[in-house]
Every structure is written in structure tokens, then in C-alpha cells.
N, C-alpha and C positions, 0 to 999 in steps of 0.2 A: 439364481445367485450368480451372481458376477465372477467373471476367473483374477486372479491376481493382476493378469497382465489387463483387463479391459479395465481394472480400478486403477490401474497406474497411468493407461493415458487418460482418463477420465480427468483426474488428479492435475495430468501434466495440463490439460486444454481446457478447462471449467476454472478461472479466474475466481466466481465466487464460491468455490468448495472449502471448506472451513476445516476437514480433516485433517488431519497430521500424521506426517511418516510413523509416530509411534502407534496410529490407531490400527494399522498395518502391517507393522512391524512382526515378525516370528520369533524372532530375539535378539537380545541387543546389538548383535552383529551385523543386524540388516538396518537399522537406520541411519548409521551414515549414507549408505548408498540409496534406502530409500528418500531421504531427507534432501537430495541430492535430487532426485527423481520429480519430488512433488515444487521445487522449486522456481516460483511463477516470473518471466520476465517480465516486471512490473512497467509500464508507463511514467513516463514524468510526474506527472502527476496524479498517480497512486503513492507516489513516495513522500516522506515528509519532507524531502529536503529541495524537491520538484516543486513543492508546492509553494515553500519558502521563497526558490529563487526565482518563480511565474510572481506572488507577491510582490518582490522587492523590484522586479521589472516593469509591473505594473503603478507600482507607486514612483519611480525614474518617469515612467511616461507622463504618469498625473502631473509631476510639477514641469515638464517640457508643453503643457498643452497651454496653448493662448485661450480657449474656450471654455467656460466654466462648466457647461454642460460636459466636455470629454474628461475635462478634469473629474468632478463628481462620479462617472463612470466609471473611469477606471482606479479609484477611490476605493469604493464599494465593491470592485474586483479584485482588489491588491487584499480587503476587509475578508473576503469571502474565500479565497485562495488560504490565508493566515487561519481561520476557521479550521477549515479543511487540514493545513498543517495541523495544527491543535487535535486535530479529533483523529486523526492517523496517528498523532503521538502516543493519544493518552489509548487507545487500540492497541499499537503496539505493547506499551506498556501492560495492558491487561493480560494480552498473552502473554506475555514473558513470565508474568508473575504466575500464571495458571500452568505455562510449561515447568517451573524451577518447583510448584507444589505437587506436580502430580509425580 
């Protein structure tokens, strides 16, 4: 069995850990500071709003390109980036709704 503190960096450095400060937690006094603990510096584009503004740059390039091939590309990239916003959204969303039920 794990000690507190070997779950906390586990937490801090395991990007896909799906836990939450309250599953941790001892009482309610420690999740703010745990929730604080477990929180991941996300990437550009792990975020939705990263994903959005790689989309809208990539759809800028699409209509700068003289080439109908790099157009098409980066198309299908701006398409795929917006996906990904999309599906980090409605994720977020799940959790939220799962954290305000439990």
C-alpha cells in the first residue's frame, strides 16, 4: 500500500490519473490543499481552449495557402483540433456534473 505522500506525487506526475483530491481526501479540510496538489499543468492542447485557438490558426493558414493540397490539410487539421475541442468539452462537462452529484 502506497503512503500518502507516494499518491500525491503519483497524482502530481501521472497526467492520465483520473483520481480526485476528494478520493484522498481525510476530511473536508484537506481538499482544498489536496485539490491544489493533484492539479495537472495541462498542455495547449489538452485544453479546450488550446485546441480552439491551434483550430482557428489552422484554418487562417488554410485560406493563406496557394496550394490546394496544403489547403485540404490543414482543413482536416483545423476539423480535427475542433473534434478534440468538442470532446474535451463535453469530458469536462461529465466531470463537473459527476463532481456536483457525488
Amino acid at each position: 500500500m502506497r503512503s500518502r505522500s507516494e499518491t500525491r506525487v503519483t497524482l502530481m506526475t501521472k497526467a492520465s490519473t483520473v483520481q480526485t483530491a476528494a478520493d484522498f481526501a481525510e476530511s473536508e479540510a484537506d481538499l482544498p490543499r489536496l485539490e491544489r496538489l493533484t492539479q495537472v499543468r495541462k498542455q495547449p492542447q489538452d485544453t479546450i481552449e488550446g485546441c480552439r485557438v491551434r483550430a482557428a490558426a489552422d484554418r487562417e493558414r488554410a485560406a493563406a495557402m496557394d496550394t490546394h493540397f496544403g489547403t485540404v490539410k490543414l482543413e482536416r487539421s483545423a476539423a480535427a483540433w475542433t473534434e478534440r475541442g468538442d470532446m474535451l468539452e463535453r469530458l469536462e462537462a461529465s466531470f463537473e456534473a459527476r463532481r456536483t452529484h457525488a
